[in-house]
Structure formats: C-alpha cells, structure tokens
C-alpha positions in Angstrom: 34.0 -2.3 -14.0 30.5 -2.8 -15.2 27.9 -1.4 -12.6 24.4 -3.5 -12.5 21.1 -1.5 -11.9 18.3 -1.6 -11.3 14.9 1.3 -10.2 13.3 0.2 -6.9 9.9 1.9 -8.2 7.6 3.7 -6.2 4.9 1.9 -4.5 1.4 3.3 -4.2 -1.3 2.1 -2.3 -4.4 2.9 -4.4 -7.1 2.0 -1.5 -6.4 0.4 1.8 -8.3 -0.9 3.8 -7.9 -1.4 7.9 -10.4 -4.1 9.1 -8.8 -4.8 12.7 -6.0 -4.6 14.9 -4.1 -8.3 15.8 -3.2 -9.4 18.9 0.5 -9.3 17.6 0.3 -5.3 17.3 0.0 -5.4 13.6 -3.1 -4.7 11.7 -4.9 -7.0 9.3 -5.5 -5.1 6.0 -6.7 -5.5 2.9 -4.7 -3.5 -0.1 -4.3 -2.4 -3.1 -1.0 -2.2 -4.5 0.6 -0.5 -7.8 3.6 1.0 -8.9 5.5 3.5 -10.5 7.7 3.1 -13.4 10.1 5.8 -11.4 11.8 5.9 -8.0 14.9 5.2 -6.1 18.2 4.2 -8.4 20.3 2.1 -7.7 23.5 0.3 -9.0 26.2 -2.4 -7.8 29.4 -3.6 -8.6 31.1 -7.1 -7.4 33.7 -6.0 -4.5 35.7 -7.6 -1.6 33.1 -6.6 1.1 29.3 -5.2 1.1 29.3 -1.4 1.1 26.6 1.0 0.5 26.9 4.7 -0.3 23.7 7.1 -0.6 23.3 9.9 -2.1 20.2 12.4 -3.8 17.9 14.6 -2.8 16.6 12.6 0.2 20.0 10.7 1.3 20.5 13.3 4.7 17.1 11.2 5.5 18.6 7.8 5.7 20.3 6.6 8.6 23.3 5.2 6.7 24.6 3.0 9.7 21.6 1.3 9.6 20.4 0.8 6.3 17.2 -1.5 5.5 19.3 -2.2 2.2 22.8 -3.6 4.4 20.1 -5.9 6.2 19.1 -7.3 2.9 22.4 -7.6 1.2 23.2 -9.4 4.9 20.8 -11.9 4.2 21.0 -12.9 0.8 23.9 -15.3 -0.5 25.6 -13.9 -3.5 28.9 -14.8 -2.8 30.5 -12.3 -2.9 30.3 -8.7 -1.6 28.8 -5.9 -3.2 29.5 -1.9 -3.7 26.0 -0.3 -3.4 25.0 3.0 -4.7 21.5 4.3 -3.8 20.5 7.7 -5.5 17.5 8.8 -3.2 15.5 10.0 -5.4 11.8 9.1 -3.1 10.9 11.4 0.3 11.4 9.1 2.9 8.5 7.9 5.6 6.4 9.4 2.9 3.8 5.8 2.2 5.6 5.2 -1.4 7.7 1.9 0.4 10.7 4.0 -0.3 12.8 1.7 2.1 11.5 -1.5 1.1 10.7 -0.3 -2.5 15.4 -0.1 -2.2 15.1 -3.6 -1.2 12.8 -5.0 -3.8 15.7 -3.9 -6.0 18.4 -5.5 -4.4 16.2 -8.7 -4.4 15.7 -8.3 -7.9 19.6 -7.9 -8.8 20.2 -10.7 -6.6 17.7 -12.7 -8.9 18.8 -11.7 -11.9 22.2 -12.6 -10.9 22.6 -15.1 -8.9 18.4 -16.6 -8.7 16.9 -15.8 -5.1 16.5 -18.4 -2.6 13.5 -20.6 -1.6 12.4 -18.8 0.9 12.9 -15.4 -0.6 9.3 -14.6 0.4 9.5 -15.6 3.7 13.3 -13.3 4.4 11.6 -10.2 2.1 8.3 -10.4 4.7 11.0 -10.2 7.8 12.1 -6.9 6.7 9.1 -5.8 5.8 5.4 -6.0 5.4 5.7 -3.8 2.8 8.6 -5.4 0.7 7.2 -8.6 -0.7 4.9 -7.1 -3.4 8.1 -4.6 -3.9 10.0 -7.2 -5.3 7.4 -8.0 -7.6 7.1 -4.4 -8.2 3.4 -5.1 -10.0 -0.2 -4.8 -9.0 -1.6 -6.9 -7.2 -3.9 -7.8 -3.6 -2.4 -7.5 -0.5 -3.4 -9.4 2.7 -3.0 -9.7 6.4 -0.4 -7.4 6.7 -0.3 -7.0 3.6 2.9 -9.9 2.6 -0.3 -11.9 1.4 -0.2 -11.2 -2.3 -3.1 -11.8 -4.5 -2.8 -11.3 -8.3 -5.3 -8.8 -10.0 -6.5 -7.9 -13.4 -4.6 -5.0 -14.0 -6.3 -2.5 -16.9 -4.4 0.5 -15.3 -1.2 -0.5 -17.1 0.8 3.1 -18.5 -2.2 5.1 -16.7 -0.6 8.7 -16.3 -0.2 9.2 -12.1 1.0 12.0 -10.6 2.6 12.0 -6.9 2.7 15.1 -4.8 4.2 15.5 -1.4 4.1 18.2 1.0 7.6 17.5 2.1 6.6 17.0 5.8 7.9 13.2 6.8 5.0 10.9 8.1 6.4 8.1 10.0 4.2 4.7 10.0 3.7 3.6 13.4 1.7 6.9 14.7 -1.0 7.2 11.7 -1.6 3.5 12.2 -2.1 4.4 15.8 -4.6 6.8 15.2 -6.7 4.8 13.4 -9.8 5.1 14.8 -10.8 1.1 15.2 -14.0 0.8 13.0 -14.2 -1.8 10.7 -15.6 0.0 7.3 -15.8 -3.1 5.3 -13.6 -4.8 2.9 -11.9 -4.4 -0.8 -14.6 -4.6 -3.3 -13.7 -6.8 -6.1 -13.5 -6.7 -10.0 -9.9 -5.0 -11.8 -7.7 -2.6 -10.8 -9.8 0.3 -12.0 -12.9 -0.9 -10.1 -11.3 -1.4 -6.8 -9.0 2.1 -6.7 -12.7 3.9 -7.9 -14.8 1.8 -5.1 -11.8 1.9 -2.5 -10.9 4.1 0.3 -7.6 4.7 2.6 -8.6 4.5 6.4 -5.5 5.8 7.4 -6.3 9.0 5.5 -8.3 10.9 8.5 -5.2 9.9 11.4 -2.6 11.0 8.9 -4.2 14.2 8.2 -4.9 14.8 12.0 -1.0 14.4 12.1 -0.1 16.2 8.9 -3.0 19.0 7.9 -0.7 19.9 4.9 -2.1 16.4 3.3 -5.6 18.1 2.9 -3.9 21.0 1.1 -2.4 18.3 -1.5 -5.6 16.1 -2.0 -7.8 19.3 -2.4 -5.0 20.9 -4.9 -5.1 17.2 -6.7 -9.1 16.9 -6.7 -8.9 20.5 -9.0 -6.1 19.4 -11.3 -8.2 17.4 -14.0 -7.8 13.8 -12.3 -10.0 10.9 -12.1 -8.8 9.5 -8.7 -6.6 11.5 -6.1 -6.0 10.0 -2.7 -3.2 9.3 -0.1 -0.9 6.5 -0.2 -0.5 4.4 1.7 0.4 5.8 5.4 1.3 9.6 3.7 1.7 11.9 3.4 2.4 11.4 -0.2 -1.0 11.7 -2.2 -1.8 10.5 -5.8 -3.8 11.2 -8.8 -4.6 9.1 -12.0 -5.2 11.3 -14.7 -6.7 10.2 -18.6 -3.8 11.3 -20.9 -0.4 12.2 -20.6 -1.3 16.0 -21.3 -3.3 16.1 -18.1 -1.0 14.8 -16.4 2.0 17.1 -17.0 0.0 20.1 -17.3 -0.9 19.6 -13.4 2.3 18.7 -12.9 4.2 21.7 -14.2 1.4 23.6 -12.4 2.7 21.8 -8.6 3.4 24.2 -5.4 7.2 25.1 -5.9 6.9 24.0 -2.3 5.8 20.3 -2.5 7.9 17.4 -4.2 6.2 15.7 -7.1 7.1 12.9 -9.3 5.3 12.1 -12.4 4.8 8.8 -14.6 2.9 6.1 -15.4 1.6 3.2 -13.4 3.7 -0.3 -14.2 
C-alpha cells in the first residue's frame, strides 16, 4: 500500500521576545518564527484503527503512550484510521517544536487529504502554542503566546543554518520560569533579516543557568564563520545563519563529535 509523507520541519525561533507574564500562567511574547527544510519524518497509510510507531535516533525520548501526535490524529476527522510512522530524527525538549513541529505534519496530510476543518487553528492552538505556525511551517510573527501569526517579509529564504545541540534535554516550563520578569522591549520591525539581526532571546540567560553546556555551543557557533548564532527558542538547541553553503558545511563537518547538529537551509 502506498505510504503518504510528509517532513514536520524544524522550527527555530530566530529572536524572542518575553514582555510579561499573564494572569493565565502563560507569557505574552513576541516571536520570530522560521524553519528548517529538515526534521522529523513521517509517513501514513489508511488502516482499520489509528496507530503510531516511532522510531530514530530520538524515539527512547518519546513517551509512546502518550503521543502529542495520537491527540491530533484524535481530533481530526479523516474517516478513517491511520498507521503512523515517525522517524525521530529532532532531540526532543530541545526549542526546535519537535512535538508540535510532528503535528504540523499530520495537519498538513490531513489537508492534503482530506482539507482541514474550520476551526483547524483553533484545535492546532489546544495542543500547542507552538503548533499553529508549524502547520504553516513558514516564517512569520508570532503573538500572545505566540498562536497569533503575523506574516513577514521573508528575504532569508534558502539562507544556509546550522543547528547544534549539546544533547542535554531542556524542558519548557523551567526556563520560562526563570525568566527573570523585565520587560526589555519589543520586536523591532522591517524583514526577516532585520528583526533576527536587531532581536534577542530572553530566555537565553535562565536556559543557560539551567544548561551551562548552551554557552559552550553559542561561543563554538560565534567562531565558526556565521552571521547570527543564538538559542532557539526555549534550548538548548542553538543556531547560526551562515553566507554560503561552503561556510556552512565547513562548520558543520568541524561540530563536537559530542553535540547533535543538523544542517540546511531556512524554508
């Protein structure tokens, strides 16, 4: 039987910005998305019953019982079930939306098959503040807690990014928690370019309190011929934009046996 597939692509945060904390217990931010044109892989086939088998590098990570990717396939009508495979290919609680990055996929295999419901938005933001823009998987503005997405002008197309991670798992909650409460001012404006150069990520310091390994990789990153290196999103995964190509894999054939990388080019 013919298997459908589909890349949920790595998500990067190229600045993010933390400007309070809600009375709800989330945070109102202001972010930067991109992405990857690599990542998780996965692939379906119509069956009697929903199903979901992982497998890769990073599958021992997963909690296979309960699967952010079985939630989704619970909530979306299709009918009729589907045999999911998910090659984990993405560190997991690493700030690349590896979880929600899988269901952006799903959402987009459901579109392309069957169209996605009204209120697709609305069921993507309940699993996730995260997966919205990665079912869009483009760049683009996020708001409030970051399921507000605002397009951009995107003139970082096929830029050459390099992702490095220390292999130390970063959970969400407890860098957000360290976040020190200061207000530092919001996005600047203009393209893509302009805002990753201008941006920052205030979660950087609390992650790095947390995980001092992350200094390690941004001070390896800042020496490898990029134009832009910084933490993504909640870490410990860090990034760097690099000119060419060349640049780009020559740092990356030069990466710490000991740290994952990934390299390719922003979508």
């Amino acid at each position: 039987m013919v298997a459908f597939r589909e890349t949920a692509f790595a998500k990067i945060n190229l600045a993010l910005h933390v400007r309070s904390r809600r009375a709800d217990g989330y945070h109102a931010l202001e972010t930067l998305f991109a992405f990857v044109d690599a990542g998780d892989e996965l692939a379906i086939v119509p069956a009697a019953a929903d199903s979901l088998i992982v497998y890769g590098e990073f599958a021992g990570a997963l909690d296979c019982g309960d699967n952010i990717v079985e939630h989704a396939l619970a909530l979306l009508p299709r009918g009729q079930g589907w045999a999911v495979s998910l090659d984990k290919r993405l560190p997991v609680a690493a700030g690349l939306g590896g979880g929600s990055a899988d269901v952006g996929a799903i959402f987009r295999l459901v579109e392309r098959m069957h169209g996605l419901p009204h209120d697709w938005e609305t069921l993507a933001a309940g699993l996730g503040a995260d997966v919205p823009a990665c079912v869009c998987s483009r760049a683009a503005l996020g708001l409030g807690t970051g399921t507000e997405l605002v397009e951009v002008t995107n003139d970082l197309t096929g830029a050459p990014v390099l992702l490095v991670n220390p292999r130390v798992p970063l959970p969400t909650g407890p860098v957000f928690r360290a976040w020190d409460g200061i207000d530092r001012g919001p996005l600047p404006s203009g393209d893509l370019r302009s805002i990753a150069t201008q941006g920052r990520n205030d979660l950087e310091p609390g992650a790095i309190a947390l995980v001092p390994a992350i200094t390690d990789v941004l001070g390896w990153l800042g020496q490898s011929g990029a134009w832009l290196a910084r933490m993504s999103g909640s870490g410990a995964t860090c990034f760097a934009l690099y000119a060419d190509a060349a640049a780009r894999d020559a740092a990356a054939a030069a990466v710490p046996a000991q740290w994952w990388h990934l390299a390719g080019n922003l979508r």
